[in-house]
DRENDREN-922760 format. One line per field, with one value per residue (C-alpha): x, y, z; residue in one letter; residue number from 1. Coordinates in steps of 0.05 Angstrom, whole numbers. Each point is the difference from the previous one (the first is absolute). Example, Ala and Ser with C-alpha at 12.3 -4.5 7.8 and 13.67 -1.06 7.14 Angstrom:
2
c1: c(246,27)
c2: c(-90,69)
c3: c(156,-13)
residuo: c(A,S)
num: c(1,2)
This chain:
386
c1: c(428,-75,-50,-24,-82,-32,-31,-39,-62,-60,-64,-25,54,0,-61,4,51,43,55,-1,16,56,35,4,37,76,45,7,-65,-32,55,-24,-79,19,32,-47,-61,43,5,-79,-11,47,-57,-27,-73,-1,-56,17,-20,3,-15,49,58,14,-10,-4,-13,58,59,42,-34,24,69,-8,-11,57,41,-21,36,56,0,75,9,25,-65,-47,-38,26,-19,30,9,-51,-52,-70,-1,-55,-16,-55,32,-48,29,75,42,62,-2,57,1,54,12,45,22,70,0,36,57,65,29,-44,11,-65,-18,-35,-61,3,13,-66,-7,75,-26,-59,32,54,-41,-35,64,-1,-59,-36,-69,-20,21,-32,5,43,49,44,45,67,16,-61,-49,-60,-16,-38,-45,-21,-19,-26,-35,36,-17,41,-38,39,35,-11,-25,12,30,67,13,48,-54,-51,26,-56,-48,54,2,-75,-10,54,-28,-74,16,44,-49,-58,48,-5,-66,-15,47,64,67,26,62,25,59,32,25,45,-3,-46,-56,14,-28,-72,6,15,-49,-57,22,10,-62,-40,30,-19,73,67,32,64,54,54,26,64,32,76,-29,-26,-60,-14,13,-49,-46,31,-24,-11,-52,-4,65,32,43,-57,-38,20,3,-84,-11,31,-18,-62,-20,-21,68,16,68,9,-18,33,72,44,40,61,12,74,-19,-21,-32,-25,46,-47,-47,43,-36,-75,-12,49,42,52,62,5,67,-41,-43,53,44,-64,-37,-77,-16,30,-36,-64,1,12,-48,-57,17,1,-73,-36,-74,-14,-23,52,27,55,35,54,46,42,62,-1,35,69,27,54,-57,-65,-7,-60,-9,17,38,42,47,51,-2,-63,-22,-20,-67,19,-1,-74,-24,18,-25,-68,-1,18,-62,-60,-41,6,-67,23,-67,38,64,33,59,29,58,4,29,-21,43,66,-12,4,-24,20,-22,-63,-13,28,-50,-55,18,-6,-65,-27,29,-30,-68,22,1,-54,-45,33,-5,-84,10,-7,54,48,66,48,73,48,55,71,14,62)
c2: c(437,13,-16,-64,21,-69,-10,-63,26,-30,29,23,23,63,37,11,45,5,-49,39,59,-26,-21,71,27,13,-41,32,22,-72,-26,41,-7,-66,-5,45,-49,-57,29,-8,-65,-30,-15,-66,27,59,12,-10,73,58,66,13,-42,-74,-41,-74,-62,-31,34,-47,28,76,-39,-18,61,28,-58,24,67,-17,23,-3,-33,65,25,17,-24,-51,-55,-75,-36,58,-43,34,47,-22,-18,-36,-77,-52,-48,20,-54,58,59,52,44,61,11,70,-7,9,32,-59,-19,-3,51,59,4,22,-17,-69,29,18,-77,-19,49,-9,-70,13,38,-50,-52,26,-1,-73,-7,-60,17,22,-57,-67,-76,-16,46,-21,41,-32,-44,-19,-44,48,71,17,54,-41,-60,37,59,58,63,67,2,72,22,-13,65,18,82,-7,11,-45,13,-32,-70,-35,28,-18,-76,-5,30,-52,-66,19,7,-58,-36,33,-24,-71,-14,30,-79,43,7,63,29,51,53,30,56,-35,-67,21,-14,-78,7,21,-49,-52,11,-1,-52,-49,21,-10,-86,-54,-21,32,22,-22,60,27,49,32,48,26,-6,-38,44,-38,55,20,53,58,69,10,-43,-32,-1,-22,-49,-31,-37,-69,10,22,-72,-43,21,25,-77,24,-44,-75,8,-72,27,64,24,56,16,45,19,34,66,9,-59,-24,-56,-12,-26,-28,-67,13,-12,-21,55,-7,54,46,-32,-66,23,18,-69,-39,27,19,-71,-33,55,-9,-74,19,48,-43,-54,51,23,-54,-4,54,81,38,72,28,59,39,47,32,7,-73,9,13,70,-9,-4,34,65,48,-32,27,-55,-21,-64,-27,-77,-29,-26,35,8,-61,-46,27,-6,-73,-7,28,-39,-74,25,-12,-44,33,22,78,30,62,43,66,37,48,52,28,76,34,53,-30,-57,-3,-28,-71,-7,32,-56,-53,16,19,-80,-31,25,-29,-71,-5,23,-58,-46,22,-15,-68,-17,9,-39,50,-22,-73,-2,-16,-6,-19,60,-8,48,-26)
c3: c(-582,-1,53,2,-26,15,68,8,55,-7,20,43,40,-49,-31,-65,-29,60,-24,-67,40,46,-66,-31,64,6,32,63,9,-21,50,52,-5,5,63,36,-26,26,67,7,-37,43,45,-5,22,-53,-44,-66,-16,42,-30,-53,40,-30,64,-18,49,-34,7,-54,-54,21,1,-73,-18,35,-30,-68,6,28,77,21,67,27,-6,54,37,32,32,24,-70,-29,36,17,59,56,54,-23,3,-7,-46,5,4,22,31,-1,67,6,74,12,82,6,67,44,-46,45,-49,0,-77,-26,-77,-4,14,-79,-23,-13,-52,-30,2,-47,-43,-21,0,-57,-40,15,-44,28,0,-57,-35,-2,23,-57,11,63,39,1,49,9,-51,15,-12,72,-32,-44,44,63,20,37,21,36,73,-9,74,72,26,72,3,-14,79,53,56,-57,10,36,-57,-57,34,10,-84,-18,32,-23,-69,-1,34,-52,-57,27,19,-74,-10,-33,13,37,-43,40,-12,55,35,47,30,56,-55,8,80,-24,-66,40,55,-49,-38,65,23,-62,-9,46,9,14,-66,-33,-11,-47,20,-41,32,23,66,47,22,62,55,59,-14,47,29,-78,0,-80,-35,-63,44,29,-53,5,80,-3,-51,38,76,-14,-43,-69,-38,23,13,-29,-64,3,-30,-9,-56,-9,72,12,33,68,33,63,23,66,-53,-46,5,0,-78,-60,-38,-64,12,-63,-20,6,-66,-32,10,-9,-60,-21,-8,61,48,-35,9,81,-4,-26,52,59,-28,-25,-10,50,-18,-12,18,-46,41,-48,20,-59,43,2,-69,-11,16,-53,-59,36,34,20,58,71,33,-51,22,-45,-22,-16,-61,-67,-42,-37,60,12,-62,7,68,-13,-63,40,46,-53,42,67,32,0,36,12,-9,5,-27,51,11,-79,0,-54,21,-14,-45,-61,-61,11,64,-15,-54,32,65,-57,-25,70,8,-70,13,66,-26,-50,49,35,-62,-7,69,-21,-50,-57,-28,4,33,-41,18,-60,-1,42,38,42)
residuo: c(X,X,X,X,X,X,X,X,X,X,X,X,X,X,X,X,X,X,X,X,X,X,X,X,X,X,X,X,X,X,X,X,X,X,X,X,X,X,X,X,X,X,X,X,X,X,X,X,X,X,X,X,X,X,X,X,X,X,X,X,X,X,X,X,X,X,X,X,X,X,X,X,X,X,X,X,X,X,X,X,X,X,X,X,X,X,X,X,X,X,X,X,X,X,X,X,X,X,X,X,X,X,X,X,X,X,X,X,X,X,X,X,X,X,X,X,X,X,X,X,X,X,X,X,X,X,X,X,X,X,X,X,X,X,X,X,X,X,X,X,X,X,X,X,X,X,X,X,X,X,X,X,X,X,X,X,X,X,X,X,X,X,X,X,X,X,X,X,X,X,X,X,X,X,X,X,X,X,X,X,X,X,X,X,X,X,X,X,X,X,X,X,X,X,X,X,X,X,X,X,X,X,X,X,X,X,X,X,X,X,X,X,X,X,X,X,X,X,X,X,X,X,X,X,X,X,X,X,X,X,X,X,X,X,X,X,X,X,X,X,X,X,X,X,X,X,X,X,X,X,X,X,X,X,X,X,X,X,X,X,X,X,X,X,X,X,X,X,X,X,X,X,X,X,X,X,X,X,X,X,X,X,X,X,X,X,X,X,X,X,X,X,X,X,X,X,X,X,X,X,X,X,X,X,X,X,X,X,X,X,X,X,X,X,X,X,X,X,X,X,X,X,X,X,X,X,X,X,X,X,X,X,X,X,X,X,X,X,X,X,X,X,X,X,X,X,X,X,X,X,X,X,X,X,X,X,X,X,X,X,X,X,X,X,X,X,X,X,X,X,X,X,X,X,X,X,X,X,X,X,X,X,X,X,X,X)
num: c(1,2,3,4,5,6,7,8,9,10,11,12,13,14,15,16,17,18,19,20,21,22,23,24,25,26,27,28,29,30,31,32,33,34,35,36,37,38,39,40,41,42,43,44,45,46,47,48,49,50,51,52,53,54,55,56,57,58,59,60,61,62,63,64,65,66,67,68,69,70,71,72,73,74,75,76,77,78,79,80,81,82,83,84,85,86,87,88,89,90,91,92,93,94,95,96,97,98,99,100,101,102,103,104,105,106,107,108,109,110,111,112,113,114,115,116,117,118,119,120,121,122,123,124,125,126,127,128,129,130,131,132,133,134,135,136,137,138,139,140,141,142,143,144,145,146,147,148,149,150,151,152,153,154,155,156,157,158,159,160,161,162,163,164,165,166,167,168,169,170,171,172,173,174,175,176,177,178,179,180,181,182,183,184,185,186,187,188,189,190,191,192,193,194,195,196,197,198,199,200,201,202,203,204,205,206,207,208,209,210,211,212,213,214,215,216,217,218,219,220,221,222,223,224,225,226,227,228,229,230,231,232,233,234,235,236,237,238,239,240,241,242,243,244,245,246,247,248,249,250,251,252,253,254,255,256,257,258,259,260,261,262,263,264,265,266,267,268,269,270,271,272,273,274,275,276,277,278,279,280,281,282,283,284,285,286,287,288,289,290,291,292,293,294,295,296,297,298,299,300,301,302,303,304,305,306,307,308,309,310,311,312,313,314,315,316,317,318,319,320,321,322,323,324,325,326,327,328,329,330,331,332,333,334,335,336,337,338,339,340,341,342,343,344,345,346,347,348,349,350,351,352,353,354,355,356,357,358,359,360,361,362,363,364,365,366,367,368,369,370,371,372,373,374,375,376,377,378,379,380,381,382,383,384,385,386)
């Protein structure tokens, strides 16, 4: 099948003859001039020309012209929902953050550290933002790169080091806390869990109140820090005794691993075989009561999910509920004033496809909700879930 020939440009983000000569170029070399120009024109403060480089202040029309040829969604480079790279974020309403640490897991099983970028990559297979308002993305009755502005923050970098962690945790909490006071919404993609103690510190220290909390998980994550110091145990332990969540308006979901019976009563949890009896729908509407009106931290743990139809994660547990019952959950939660979330505990190393999409997916309906939750889009709840 020939190349498409028509590329709609208009001037002058070209000079004259330069789309004429992009046309007459092969496939793979036209593919491949295109996706090192889109590299620099990602940047929302680039000149329109640079030299001989195609830098435009508005990266969408570098995605048309990508669009034009074809670019297959396995094709570099990526970023979250092929959103622009920078760290220039005045006027994002969300802002995806990759955080590697994955030195205090319990398990000592290296690997998420590479789920931000397994991440990227399959969400671009999910196609989202490159296409427009009209175009939803099933469940939901909104398309969330078409409705609100994102943009790839790219990675936390700290060295890569265990005896780095203060200057990982301080890194983390300022550019959460940049990403807020620029009035978005942090997305962040762990690494393991420890990434919710610096998320949540920020974000409890940015809001005049005590946050509500979801936090979906196998465990309950509310154990003493120990000689360790941080640790992926020890999340929900530093947001409720240090005062960032109201534990009124906090609630687990999915617990049946280890757990802290001392402090069995100190906020409100559903067991996993609870989600399961009870449904998307039901948990939702329990979920929406526990929260109300207040801010809201989302803390996701993949091994929340069911070990019997998820892996790639390093503390599998069986039971639990399946993708389907979060895709219902999430979609019962339009409304919710989501300020904040995080995906954690994603192997890259052992999972596979499925679980990278399904993880990829997560990420894309919480950005969803995110830009709902700013009114960029309506909540709409019609479909049944169970």
């Amino acid at each position: 099948m020939p190349r498409k020939k028509t590329i709609s440009l208009t001037a002058p983000v070209m000079p004259k003859g330069e789309l004429e000569r992009l046309q007459q170029l092969p496939d793979d070399a036209l593919l491949y001039e295109l996706r090192r120009r889109r590299l620099l024109a990602m940047r929302d403060d680039a000149p329109i020309w640079e030299g001989s480089h195609l830098m435009t202040d508005n990266a969408r029309e570098v995605e048309d012209l990508i669009d034009s040829v074809g670019l297959p969604a396995y094709a570099s480079p990526y970023t979250f929902l092929r959103a622009p790279y920078t760290q220039d974020i005045a006027g994002a309403d969300v802002v995806f953050l990759g955080n590697s640490w994955d030195l205090t897991g319990y398990w000592n099983n290296g690997g998420t550290r590479l789920a931000p970028g397994a991440v990227r990559q399959y969400s671009c297979a999910i196609d989202v933002f490159q296409n427009v308002a009209e175009h939803p993305i099933y469940p939901f009755h909104c398309n969330v790169g078409g409705v609100a502005r994102i943009v790839d923050y790219g990675d936390i970098v700290w060295g890569g080091m265990p005896w780095l962690e203060k200057t990982w945790h301080e890194k983390t909490v300022a550019t959460v806390t940049k990403i807020l006071e620029a009035g978005a919404a942090p997305l962040m993609c762990g690494g393991d869990h420890t990434i919710a103690v610096p998320m949540i510190r920020a974000l409890g220290a940015f809001h005049d109140e005590p946050l509500a909390c979801i936090h979906f998980d196998a465990h309950h994550d509310h154990f003493p820090f120990d000689d360790r110091g941080l640790h992926s145990g020890a999340l929900m332990w530093a947001a409720i005794n240090e005062g960032w969540v109201d534990p009124g308006a906090t609630i687990g979901l999915g617990y049946r691993g280890a757990f802290n019976w001392k402090h069995k009563d100190d906020f409100d949890f559903l067991w996993g075989h609870d989600l399961v009896r009870l449904g998307p729908t039901a948990v939702a509407k329990v979920v929406r009561e526990k929260v109300g009106d207040k801010p809201v931290w989302l803390t996701f743990d993949i091994d929340g999910l069911s070990s019997e139809t998820i892996d790639g994660t390093s503390t599998l547990v069986p039971g639990g509920p399946n993708f389907h019952f979060v895709q219902g959950l999430l979609y019962n939660l339009q409304g919710i004033n989501l300020v904040g979330a995080d995906l954690s505990e994603l192997n890259p190393n052992t999972a596979g496809q499925s679980t990278l999409q399904a993880s990829a997916t997560a990420m894309v309906y919480f950005a969803t909700l995110m830009a709902i939750a700013k009114g960029r889009a309506p909540a709409v709840i019609e479909h049944d879930f169970g």
